[in-house]
C-alpha positions as CSV (number, residue, x, y, z in Angstrom):
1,X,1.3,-38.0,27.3
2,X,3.9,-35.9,25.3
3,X,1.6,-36.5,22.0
4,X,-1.4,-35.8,23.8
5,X,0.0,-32.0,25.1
6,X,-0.7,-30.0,21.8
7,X,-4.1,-31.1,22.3
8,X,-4.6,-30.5,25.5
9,X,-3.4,-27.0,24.9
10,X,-5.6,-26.1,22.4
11,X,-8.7,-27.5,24.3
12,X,-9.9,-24.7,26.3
13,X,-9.8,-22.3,23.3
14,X,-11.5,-25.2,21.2
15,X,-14.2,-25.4,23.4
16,X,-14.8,-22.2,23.7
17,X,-15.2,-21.7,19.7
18,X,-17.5,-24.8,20.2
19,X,-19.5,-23.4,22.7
20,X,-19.7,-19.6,21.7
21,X,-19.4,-20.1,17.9
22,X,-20.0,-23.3,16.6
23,X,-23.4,-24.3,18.3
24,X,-24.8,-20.9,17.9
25,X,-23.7,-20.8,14.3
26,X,-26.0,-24.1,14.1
27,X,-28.9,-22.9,16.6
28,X,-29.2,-20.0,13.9
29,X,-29.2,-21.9,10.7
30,X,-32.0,-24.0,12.4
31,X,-34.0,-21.3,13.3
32,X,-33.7,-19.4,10.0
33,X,-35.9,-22.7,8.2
34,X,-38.2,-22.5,10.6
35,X,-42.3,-20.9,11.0
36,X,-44.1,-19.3,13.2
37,X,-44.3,-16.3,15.9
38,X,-43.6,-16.0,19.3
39,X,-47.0,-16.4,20.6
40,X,-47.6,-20.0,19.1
41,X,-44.0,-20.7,19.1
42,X,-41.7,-21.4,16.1
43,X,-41.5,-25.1,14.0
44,X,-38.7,-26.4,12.4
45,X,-40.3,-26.9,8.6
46,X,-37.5,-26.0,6.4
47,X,-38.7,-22.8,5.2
48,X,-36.0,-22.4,2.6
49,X,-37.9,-19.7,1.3
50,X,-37.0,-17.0,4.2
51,X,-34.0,-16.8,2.6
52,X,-35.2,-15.9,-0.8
53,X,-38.0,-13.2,0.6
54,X,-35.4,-11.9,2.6
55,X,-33.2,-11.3,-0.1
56,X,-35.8,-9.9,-1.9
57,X,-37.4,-7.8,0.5
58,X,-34.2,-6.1,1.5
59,X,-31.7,-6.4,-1.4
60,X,-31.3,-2.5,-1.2
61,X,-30.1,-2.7,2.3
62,X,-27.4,-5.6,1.7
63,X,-26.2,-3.5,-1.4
64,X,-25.9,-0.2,0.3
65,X,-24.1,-1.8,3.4
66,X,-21.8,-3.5,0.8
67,X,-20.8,0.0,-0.7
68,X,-20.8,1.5,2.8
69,X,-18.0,-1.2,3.8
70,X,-16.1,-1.2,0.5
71,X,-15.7,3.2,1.0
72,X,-15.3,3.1,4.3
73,X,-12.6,0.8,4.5
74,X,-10.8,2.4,1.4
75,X,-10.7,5.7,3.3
76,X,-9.7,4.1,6.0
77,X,-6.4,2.8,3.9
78,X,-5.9,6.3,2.5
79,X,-6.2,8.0,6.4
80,X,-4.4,5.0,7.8
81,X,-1.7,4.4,5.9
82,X,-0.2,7.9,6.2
83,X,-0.7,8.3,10.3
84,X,0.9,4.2,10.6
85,X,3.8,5.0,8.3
86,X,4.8,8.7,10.4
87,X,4.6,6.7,13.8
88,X,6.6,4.1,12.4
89,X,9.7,5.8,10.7
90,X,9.2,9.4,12.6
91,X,7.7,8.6,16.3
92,X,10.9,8.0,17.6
93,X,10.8,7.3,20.8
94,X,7.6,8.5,21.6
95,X,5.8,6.1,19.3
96,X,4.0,4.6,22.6
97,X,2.3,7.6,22.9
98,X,1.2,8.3,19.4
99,X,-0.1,4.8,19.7
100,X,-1.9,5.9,23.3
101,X,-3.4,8.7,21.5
102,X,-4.8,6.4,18.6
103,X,-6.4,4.2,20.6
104,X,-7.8,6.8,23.2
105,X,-11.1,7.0,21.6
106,X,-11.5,3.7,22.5
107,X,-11.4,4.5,26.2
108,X,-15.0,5.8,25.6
109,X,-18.4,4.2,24.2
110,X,-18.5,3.0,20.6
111,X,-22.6,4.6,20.9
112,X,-20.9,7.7,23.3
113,X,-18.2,8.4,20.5
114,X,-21.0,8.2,17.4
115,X,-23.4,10.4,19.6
116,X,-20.6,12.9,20.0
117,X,-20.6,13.1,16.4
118,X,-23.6,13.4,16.5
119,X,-24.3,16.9,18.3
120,X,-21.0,17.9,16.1
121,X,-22.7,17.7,12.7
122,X,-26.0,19.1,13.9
123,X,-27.7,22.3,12.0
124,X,-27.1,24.0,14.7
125,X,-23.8,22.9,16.2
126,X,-21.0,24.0,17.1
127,X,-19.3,23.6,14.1
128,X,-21.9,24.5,11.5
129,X,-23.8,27.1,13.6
130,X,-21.2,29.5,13.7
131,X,-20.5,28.8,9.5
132,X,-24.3,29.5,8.5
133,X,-24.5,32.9,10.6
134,X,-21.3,34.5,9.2
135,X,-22.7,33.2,5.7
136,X,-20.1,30.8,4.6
137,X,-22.6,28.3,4.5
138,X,-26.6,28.3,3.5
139,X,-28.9,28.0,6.0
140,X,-30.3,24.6,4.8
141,X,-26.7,22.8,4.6
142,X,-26.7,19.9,6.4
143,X,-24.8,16.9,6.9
144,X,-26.6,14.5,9.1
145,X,-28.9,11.8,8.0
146,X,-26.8,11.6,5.0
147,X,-24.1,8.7,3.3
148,X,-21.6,11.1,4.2
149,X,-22.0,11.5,7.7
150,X,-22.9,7.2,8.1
151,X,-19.5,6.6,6.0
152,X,-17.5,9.4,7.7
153,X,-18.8,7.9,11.3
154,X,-17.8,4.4,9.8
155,X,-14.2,5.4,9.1
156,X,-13.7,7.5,12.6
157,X,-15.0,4.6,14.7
158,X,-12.9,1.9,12.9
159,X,-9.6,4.1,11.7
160,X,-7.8,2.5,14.9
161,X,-8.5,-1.2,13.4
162,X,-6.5,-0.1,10.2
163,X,-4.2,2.0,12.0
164,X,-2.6,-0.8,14.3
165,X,-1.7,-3.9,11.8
166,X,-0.5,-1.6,8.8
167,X,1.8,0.1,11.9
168,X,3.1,-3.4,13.1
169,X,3.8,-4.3,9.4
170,X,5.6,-1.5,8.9
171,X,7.7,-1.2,12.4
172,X,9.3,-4.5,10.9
173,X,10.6,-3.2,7.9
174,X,14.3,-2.4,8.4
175,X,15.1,0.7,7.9
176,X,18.6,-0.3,6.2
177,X,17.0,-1.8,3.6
178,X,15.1,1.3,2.5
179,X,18.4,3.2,2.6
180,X,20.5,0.4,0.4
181,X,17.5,0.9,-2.1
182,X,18.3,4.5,-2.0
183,X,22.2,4.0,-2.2
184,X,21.4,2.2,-5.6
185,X,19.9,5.4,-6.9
186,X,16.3,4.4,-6.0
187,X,14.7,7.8,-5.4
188,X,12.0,7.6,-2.2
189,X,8.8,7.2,-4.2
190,X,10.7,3.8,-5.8
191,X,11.9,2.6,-2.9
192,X,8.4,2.7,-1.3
193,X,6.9,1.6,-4.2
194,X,9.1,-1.7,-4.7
195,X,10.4,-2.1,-1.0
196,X,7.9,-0.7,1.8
197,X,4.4,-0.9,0.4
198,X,5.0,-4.8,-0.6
199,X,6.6,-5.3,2.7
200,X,3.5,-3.6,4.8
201,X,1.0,-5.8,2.3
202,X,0.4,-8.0,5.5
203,X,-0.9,-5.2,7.6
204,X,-2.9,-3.9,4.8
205,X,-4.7,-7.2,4.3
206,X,-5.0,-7.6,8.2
207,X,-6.7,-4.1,8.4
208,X,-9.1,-4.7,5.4
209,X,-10.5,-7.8,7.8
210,X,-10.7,-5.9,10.6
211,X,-12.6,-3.0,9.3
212,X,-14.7,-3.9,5.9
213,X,-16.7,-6.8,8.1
214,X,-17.5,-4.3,11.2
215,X,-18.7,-1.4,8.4
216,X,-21.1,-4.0,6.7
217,X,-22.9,-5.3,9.3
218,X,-22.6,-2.1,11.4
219,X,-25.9,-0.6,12.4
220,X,-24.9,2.1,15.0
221,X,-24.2,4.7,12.9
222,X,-26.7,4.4,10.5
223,X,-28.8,4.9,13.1
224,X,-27.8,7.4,14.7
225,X,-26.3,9.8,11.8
226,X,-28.1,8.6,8.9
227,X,-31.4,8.6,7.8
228,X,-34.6,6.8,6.3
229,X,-32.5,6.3,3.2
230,X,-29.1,5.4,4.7
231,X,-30.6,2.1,6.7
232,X,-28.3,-0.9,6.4
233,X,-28.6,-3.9,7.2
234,X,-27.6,-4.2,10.6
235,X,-30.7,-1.9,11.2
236,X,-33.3,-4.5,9.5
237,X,-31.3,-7.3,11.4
238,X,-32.0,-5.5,14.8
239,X,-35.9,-4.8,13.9
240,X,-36.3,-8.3,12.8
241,X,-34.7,-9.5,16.5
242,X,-35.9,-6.9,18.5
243,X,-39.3,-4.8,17.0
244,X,-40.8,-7.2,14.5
245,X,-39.9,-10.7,16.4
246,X,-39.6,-12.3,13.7
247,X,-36.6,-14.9,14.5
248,X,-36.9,-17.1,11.2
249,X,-36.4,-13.9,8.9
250,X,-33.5,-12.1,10.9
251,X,-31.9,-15.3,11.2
252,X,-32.2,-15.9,7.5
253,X,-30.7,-12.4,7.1
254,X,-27.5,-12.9,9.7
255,X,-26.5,-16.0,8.1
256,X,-26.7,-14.7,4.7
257,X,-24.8,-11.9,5.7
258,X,-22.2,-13.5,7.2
259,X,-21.9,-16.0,4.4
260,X,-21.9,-12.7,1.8
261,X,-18.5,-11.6,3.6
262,X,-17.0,-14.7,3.8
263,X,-17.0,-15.1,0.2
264,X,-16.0,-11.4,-0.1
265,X,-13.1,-12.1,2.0
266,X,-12.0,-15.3,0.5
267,X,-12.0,-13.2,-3.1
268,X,-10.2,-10.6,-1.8
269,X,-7.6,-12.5,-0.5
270,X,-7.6,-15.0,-3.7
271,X,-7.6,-11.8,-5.8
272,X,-4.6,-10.6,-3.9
273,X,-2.5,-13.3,-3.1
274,X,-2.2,-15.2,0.3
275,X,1.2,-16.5,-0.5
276,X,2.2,-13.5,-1.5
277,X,1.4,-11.7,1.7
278,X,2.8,-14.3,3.8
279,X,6.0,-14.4,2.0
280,X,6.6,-10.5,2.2
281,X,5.7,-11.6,6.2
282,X,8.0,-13.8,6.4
283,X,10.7,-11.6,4.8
């Protein structure tokens, strides 16, 4: 019985995974070969080939929500790492609350949040508004249904999901081992450099998965702040499902997309070193 408890542990979350990843993982491969429309019903005939018009058809859209993700999640490092490094050396003892604020946002809709941003960047806004009509800005500025506003609403929406593991990476550095560096003449930029940044790798690579995946396939805010020309494809994913009903194609585009960021991932974290990261974890 003894050698059959780690087992028995793990079963409920294993057969959850089974249940609510595994067998729709397969129900959507199967349904990506197949032909048809809803009206006659689909057949399983191994239509290899949705994958190769989809990819052809909407190669544009997979590229642009590739360089979406990639800048998002970089600014996201550059906001992120800044805010997680003040709450964990500076909050004191009121780092709870920084951390409350942080995730505040998150107490409301992820579509209330974007369409907040929404009425912000308007023409006519309250931000912009005001600008045009004292003449600091030209009456046909605009920002919405641009790559800046879909990016920019990318990074606020997912700046918690950095925010969080580069903070627990760094609340585990000790602080007396920054100030030995220092008391062997390393000045602050070289003790970072060689001591903390290495140290808070693992919360850097943990934040990079939570936020780069999200922005890819997100289709939220290119729908609601971009434009014709910022669609991703998220957006061609729901029109498949929901508008055009054709299952085959957007199943043939979710499975390629989710096998684009696995490979992304994996050479990410070949490119930087998985034994790296856990040894600067484990230290």
């Amino acid at each position: 019985m003894k050698r059959l408890t780690p087992y028995l542990l793990i079963l409920p979350g294993g057969l959850w995974l089974v249940v609510f990843l595994v067998v729709p993982l397969i129900f959507m491969v199967s349904v990506s070969t197949q032909q048809g429309d809803v009206v006659n019903g689909f057949v399983q005939t191994f239509h290899i080939a949705n994958y190769t018009d989809a990819l052809g058809q909407y190669r544009t859209q997979f590229l642009r929500s590739a360089v979406y993700g990639l800048v998002g999640t970089v600014l996201a490092i550059l906001l992120a790492y800044p805010v997680a490094y003040w709450i964990a050396f500076r909050g004191g003892a009121r780092k709870s609350t920084y951390l409350l604020l942080v995730l505040l946002p998150f107490f409301v809709s992820f579509v209330l949040r974007t369409v907040s941003w929404k009425f912000l960047l308007a023409d006519d806004g309250i931000v912009f508004e005001p600008l045009k009509s004292a003449g600091l800005l030209p009456a046909d500025f605009h920002v919405l249904q641009t790559t800046t506003a879909v990016i920019g609403g990318l990074v606020y929406n997912y700046l918690p999901f950095m925010i969080l593991p580069i903070y627990v990476a760094l609340e585990r550095v000790d602080p007396s081992v920054v100030e030995a560096a220092q008391d062997l003449y390393a000045s602050r930029v070289a003790a970072f450099a060689r001591i903390v940044l290495p140290l808070s790798l693992p919360g850097v690579f943990a934040g990079v998965l939570m936020t780069f995946v999200p922005m890819t396939s997100d289709y939220v805010n290119a729908a609601i702040l971009g434009g014709p020309d910022n669609t991703m494809i998220g957006n061609i994913i729901q029109t498949e499902y929901l508008v055009n009903q054709d299952y085959p194609v957007g199943a043939a585009l979710s499975f390629t997309l989710m096998a684009a960021l696995l490979v992304g991932i994996f050479g990410y974290a070949r490119a930087l070193g998985t034994q790296n990261v856990l040894e600067a974890a484990a230290r």
